[in-house]
C-alpha positions in Angstrom: -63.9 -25.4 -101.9 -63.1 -21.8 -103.1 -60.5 -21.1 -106.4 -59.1 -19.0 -103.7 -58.2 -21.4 -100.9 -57.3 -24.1 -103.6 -54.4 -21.7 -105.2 -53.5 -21.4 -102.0 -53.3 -24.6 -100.5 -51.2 -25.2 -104.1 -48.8 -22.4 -103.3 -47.9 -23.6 -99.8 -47.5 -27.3 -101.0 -45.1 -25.8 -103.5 -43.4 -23.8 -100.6 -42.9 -26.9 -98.8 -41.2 -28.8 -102.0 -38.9 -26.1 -102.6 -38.1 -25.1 -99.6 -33.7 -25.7 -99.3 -33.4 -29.1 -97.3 -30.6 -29.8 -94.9 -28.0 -32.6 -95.9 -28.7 -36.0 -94.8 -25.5 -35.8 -92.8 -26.0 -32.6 -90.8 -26.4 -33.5 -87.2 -29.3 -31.2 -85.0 -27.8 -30.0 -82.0 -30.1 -29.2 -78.8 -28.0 -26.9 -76.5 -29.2 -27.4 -72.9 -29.2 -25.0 -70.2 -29.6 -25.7 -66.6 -30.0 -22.9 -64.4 -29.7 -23.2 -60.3 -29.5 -21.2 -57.2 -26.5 -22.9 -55.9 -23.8 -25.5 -56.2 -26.1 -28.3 -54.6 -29.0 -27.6 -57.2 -26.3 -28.1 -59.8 -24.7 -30.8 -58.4 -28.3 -32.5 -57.9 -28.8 -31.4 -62.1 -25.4 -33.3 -62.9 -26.1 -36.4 -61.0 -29.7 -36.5 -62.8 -27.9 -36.4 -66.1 -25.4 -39.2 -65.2 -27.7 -41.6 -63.9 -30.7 -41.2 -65.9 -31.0 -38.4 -69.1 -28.0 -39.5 -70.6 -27.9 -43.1 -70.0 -31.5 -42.9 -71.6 -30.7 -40.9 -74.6 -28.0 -43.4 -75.3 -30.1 -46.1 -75.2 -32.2 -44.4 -77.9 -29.1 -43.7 -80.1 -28.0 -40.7 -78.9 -24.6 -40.7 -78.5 -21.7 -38.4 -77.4 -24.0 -35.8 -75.4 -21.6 -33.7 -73.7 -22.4 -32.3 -69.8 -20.0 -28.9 -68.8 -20.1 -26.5 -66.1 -19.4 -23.3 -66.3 -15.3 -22.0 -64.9 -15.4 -18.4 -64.8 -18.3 -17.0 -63.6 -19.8 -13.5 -65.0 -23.2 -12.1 -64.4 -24.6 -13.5 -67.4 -23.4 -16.9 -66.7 -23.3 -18.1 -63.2 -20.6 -20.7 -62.0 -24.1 -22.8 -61.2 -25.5 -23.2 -64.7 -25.3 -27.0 -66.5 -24.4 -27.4 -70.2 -26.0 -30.1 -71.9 -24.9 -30.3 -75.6 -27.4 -33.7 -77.4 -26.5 -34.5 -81.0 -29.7 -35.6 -83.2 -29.4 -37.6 -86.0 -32.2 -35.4 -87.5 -35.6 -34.1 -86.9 -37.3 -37.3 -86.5 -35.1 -38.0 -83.7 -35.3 -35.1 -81.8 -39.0 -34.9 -82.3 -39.3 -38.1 -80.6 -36.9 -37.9 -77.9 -39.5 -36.9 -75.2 -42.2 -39.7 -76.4 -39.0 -41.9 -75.9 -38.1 -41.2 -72.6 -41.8 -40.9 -71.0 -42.1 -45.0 -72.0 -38.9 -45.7 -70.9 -39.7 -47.3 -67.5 -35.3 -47.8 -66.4 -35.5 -43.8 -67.2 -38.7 -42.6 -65.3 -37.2 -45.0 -62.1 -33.9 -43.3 -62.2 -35.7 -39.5 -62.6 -38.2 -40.2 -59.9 -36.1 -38.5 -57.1 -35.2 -35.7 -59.4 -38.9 -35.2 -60.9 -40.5 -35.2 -57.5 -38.9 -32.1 -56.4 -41.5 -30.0 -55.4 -42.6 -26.5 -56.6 -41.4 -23.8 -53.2 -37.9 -26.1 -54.1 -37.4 -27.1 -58.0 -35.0 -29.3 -59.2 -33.4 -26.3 -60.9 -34.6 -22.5 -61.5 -35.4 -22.7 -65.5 -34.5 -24.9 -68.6 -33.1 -23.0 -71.7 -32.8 -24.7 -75.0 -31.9 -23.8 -78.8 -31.8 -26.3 -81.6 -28.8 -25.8 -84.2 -28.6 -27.2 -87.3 -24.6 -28.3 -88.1 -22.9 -26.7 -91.0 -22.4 -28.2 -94.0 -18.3 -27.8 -93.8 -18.6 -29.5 -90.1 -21.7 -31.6 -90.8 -21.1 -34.2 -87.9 -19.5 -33.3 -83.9 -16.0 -33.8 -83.6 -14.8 -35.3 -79.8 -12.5 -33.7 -78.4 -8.8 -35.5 -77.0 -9.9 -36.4 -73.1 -6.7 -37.1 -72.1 -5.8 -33.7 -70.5 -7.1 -33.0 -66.7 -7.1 -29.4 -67.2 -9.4 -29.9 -70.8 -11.4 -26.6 -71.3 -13.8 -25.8 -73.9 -15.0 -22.5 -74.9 -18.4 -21.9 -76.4 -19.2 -19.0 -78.9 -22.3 -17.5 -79.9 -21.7 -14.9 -82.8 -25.0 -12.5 -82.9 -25.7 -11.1 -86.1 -28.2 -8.1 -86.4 -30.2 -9.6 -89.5 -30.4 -13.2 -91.3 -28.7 -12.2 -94.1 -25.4 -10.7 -92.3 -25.7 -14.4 -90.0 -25.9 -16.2 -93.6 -23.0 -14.8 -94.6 -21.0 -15.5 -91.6 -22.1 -19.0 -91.8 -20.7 -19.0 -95.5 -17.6 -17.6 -94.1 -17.0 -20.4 -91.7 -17.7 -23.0 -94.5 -15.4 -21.0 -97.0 -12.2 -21.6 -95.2 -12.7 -20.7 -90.8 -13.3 -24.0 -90.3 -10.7 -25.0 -92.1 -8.1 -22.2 -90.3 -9.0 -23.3 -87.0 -8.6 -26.9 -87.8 -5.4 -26.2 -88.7 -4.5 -24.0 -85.7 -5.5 -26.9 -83.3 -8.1 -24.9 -82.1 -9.9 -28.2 -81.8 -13.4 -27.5 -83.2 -16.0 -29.8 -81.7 -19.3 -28.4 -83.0 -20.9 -25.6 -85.7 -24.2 -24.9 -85.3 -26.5 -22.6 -87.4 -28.9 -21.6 -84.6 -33.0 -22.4 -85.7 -34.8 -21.6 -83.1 -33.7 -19.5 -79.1 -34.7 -16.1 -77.6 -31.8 -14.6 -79.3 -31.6 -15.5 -83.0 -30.0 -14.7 -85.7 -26.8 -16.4 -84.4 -24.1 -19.2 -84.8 -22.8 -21.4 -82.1 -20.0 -23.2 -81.7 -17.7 -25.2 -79.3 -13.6 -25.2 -79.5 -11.4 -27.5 -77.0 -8.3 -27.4 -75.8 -5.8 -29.7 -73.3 -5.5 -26.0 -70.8 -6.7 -22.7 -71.2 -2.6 -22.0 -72.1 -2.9 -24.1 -75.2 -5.7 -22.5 -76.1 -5.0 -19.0 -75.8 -1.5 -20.1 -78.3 -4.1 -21.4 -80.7 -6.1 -18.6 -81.2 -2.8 -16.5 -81.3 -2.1 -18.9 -84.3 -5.3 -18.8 -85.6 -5.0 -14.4 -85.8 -1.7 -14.5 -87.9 -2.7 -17.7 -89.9 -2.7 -16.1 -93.7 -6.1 -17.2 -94.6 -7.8 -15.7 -92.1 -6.1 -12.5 -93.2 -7.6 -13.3 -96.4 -10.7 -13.9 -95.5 -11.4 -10.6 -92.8 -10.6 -8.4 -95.2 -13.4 -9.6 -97.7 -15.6 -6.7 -98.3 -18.8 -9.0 -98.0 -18.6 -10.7 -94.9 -17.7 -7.8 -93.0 -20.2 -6.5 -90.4 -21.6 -10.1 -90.1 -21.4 -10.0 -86.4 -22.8 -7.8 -84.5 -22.0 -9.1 -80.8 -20.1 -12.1 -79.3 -20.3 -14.4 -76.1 -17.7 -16.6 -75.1 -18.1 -19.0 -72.0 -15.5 -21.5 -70.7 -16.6 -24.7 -69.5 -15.1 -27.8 -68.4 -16.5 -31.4 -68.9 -18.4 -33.0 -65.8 -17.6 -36.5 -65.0 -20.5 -38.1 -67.0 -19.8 -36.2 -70.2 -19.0 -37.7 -73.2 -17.3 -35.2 -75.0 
């Protein structure tokens, strides 16, 4: 073997040592997205989920996966779509998730109708996916109270038009957001530093609420809250984000957040 392909096999191995690790603690978060034609495909997509993807994640230790449907529709996100927010312990876990489910014989029985759906009628139009990994000031999902019928939650996605200005709006969050909307009762369930999607750099991140009243009083709060003003008018974290999506959901019967 050459000097030159042993420095660099050296190099990467030291690359890999160094290379900033995640805390034990921070959760990965796969954000699922269903699309359908119609109400019937997504009704068929929800009915899959209760009685055979989340059952079966359970059973391998996932807990609290959350299943939401869209309430306002918009062009970018049709009132048909299906949420599916799944929790990882860490990498390992969500690596083997699919080895998991292919040997589980109680899973593959209760997917059989759904799976044999055939190609001129698919179970659903496409599958879109990003894996998050949870900041360090939220490290673990928080659920939500479920007592309210009228629960909404709100999901954000906070574009940022490099890594370094999404960085720092991740820093931001840990600094003292988090902390602001806590305290607000905006009702925080997730954070999620976005690793890999078709539309990186970004942050996600989920905020509940007992009514869509509630929660436009808690972002009011959250506006005049006098650490926010503090923190908005730091000279490095402005121009962090670059675009923002918000999308209101509501919880299907089978979630479990």
């Amino acid at each position: 073997m050459s000097k030159h392909i042993l420095r660099c096999l050296t190099l990467s191995a030291i690359a890999l040592v160094t290379l900033p690790s995640m805390a034990a603690e921070q959760q990965l978060y796969e954000l699922r997205v269903y699309r359908n034609w119609n109400a019937d495909k997504q009704a068929a997509v929800v009915s899959y989920l209760d009685g055979a993807l989340v059952p079966a994640l359970n059973r391998m230790g996932v807990k609290t996966v959350g299943v939401f449907v869209p309430t306002s529709g918009k062009p970018e996100v049709p009132l048909t779509d299906v949420y599916v927010l799944i929790p990882f312990s860490d990498l390992g876990q969500f690596a083997n998730s699919g080895g998991l489910l292919a040997a589980d014989d109680t899973y593959s029985a209760a997917a059989s109708e759904f799976m044999a759906a055939e190609k001129k009628d698919p179970a659903y139009t496409r599958l879109e996916s990003r894996l998050m990994r949870a900041f360090s000031g939220m490290p673990v999902l928080e659920v939500p109270n479920g007592d309210s019928e009228d629960r909404l939650l709100e999901l954000r996605i906070y574009e940022s038009h490099n890594t370094q200005k999404a960085r720092l709006k991740v820093e931001m969050f840990n600094d003292g957001e988090i902390e602001v909307m806590k305290d607000v009762k905006l009702g925080p369930v997730f954070f999620g530093e976005t690793l890999i999607s078709n539309d990186v750099p970004n942050l996600t991140y989920m905020l509940s609420a007992p009514s869509e009243e509630a929660h436009g009083e808690h972002w009011g709060g959250f506006g005049k809250h006098p650490r926010w003003q503090v923190l908005k008018k730091m000279e490095k974290y402005k121009g962090t984000v670059s675009k923002i999506r918000s999308i209101k959901l509501k919880p299907a019967a089978c979630s479990q957040i």
